[in-house]
KOLDREN-395031 format. One line per 8 residues: number of its first residue (from 1); for each residue z, y, x of C-alpha. Coordinates in steps of 0.5 Angstrom, whole numbers. Each point is the difference from the previous one (the first is absolute). Layout:
! KOLDREN-395031
NUM> Z,Y,X  ... .
This chain:
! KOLDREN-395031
1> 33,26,11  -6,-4,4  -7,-1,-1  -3,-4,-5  -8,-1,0  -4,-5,-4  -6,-3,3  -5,-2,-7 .
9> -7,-2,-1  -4,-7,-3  0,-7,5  -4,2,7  2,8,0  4,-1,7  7,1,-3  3,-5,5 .
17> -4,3,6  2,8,-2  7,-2,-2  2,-3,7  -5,6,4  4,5,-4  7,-2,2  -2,-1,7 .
25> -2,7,-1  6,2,-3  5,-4,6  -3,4,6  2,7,-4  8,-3,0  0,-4,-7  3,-5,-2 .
33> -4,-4,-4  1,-6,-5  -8,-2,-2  0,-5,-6  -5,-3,-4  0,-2,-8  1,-6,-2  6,-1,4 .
41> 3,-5,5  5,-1,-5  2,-6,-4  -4,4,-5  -6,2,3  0,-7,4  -1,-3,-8  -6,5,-2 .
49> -5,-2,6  2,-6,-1  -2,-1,-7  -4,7,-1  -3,2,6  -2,-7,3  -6,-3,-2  0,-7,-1 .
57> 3,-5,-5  7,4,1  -5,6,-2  3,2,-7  -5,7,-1  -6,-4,-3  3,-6,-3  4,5,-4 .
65> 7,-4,0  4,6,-1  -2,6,-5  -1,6,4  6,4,-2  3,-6,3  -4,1,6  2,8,0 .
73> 8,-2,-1  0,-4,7  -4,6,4  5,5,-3  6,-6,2  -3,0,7  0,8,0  7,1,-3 .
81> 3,-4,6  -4,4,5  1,7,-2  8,-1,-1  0,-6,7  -4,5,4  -4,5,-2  6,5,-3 .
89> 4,-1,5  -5,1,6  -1,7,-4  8,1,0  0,-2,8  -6,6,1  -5,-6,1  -7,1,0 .
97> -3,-5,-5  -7,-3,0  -1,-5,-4  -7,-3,-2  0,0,-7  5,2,-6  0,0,-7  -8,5,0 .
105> -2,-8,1  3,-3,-6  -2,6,-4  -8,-2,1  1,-7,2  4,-2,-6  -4,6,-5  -6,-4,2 .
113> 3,-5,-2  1,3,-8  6,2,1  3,7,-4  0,4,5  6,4,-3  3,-6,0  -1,-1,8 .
121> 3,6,2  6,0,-4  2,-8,3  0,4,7  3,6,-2  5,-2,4  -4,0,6  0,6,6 .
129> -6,5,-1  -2,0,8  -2,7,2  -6,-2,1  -6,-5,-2  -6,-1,4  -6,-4,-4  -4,-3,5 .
137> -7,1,-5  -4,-6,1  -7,-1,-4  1,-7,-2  -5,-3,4  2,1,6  7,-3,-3  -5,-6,0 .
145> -2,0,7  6,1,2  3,-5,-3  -4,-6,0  0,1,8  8,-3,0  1,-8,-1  6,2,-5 .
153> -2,3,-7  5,2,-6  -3,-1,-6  1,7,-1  -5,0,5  -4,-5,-3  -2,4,-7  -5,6,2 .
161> 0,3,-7  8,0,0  -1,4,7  -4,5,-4  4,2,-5  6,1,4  -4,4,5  -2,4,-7 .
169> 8,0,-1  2,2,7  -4,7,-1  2,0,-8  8,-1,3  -2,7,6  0,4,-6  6,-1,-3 .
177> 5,-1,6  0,7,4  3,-4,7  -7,-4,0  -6,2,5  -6,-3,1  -3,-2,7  -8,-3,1 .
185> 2,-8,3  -7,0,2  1,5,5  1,-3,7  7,-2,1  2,5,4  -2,6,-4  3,-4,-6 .
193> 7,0,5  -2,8,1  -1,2,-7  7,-3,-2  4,3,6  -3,6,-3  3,0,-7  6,-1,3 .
201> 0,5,5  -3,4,-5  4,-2,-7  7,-3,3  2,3,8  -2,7,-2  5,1,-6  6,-4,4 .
């Protein structure tokens, strides 16, 4: 089997910016690396920034046009289509997977949200448990000044109270799920890089 790592954390933490250091990292020590993201580029993640992620009139999060279990069952679709199409048999190929985000993000977004989280974790029961999670902690206020420097918001970006709560989640999910560790996003973005080397190195290399 591969290796598969997940890369977490509220809007503006740097998921994007790690997961494309880490797998540069990982390819010049001879893996073979497959570097995802969730939602997909699927037919099913096309269909979610377009009508979840994307503001604007097509936007659906603050207009409420679907229920939130509605709005979970379409990220769990999405998720179904990406561990069975790619992350699972990426693993079964020895692959090293990264990907940035993963079902930790539905669980604090959609909690948030008011979801049961019982619930949430039992619509993704099918997802692969990677073997490991980095939370990329990030107080919210800088998620903001991140944010508000890109031309495109989310509206999940636009709700500072949501990005709270989930924070909030993110830490309460690291107590339950023993594969999540947590680096400081504030850090520069080497030092975040080199913490996150050294969790694998320390958590996965040395025990293959």
């Amino acid at each position: 089997m591969g290796i598969f790592i997940v890369l977490e954390g509220i809007d503006g933490a740097g998921k994007s910016t790690q997961a494309k250091m880490l797998a540069e990292w990982f390819e010049k020590r001879g893996y073979e690396v497959v570097l995802t993201k969730e939602p997909t580029d699927t037919a099913f993640g096309k269909l979610i920034r377009r009508l979840v992620l994307t503001g604007g009139r097509e936007g659906i999060i603050d207009g409420a046009r679907i229920s939130h279990e509605a709005e979970a069952l379409l990220f769990a679709a999405d998720r179904a289509e990406h561990v069975d199409k790619l992350i699972r048999p990426s693993l079964e190929a020895g692959k090293v997977v990264i990907s940035d985000r993963y079902f930790y993000s539905s669980l604090a977004y959609q909690w948030a949200r008011g979801l049961d989280l019982e619930w949430l974790i039992d619509l993704n029961r099918f997802a692969i448990r990677p073997d490991l999670a980095v939370l990329l902690d990030l107080p919210v206020k800088e998620s903001m000044r991140r944010i508000n420097r890109r031309s495109l918001k989310s509206e999940f970006d636009k709700i500072v109270e949501l990005q709270r709560r989930v924070r909030e989640n993110y830490l309460k999910l690291v107590e339950m799920f023993p594969e999540m560790r947590i680096v400081n996003a504030q850090n520069s973005i080497e030092d975040i890089h080199n913490d996150i080397v050294g969790l694998i190195e320390e958590e996965i290399l040395k025990k293959t």
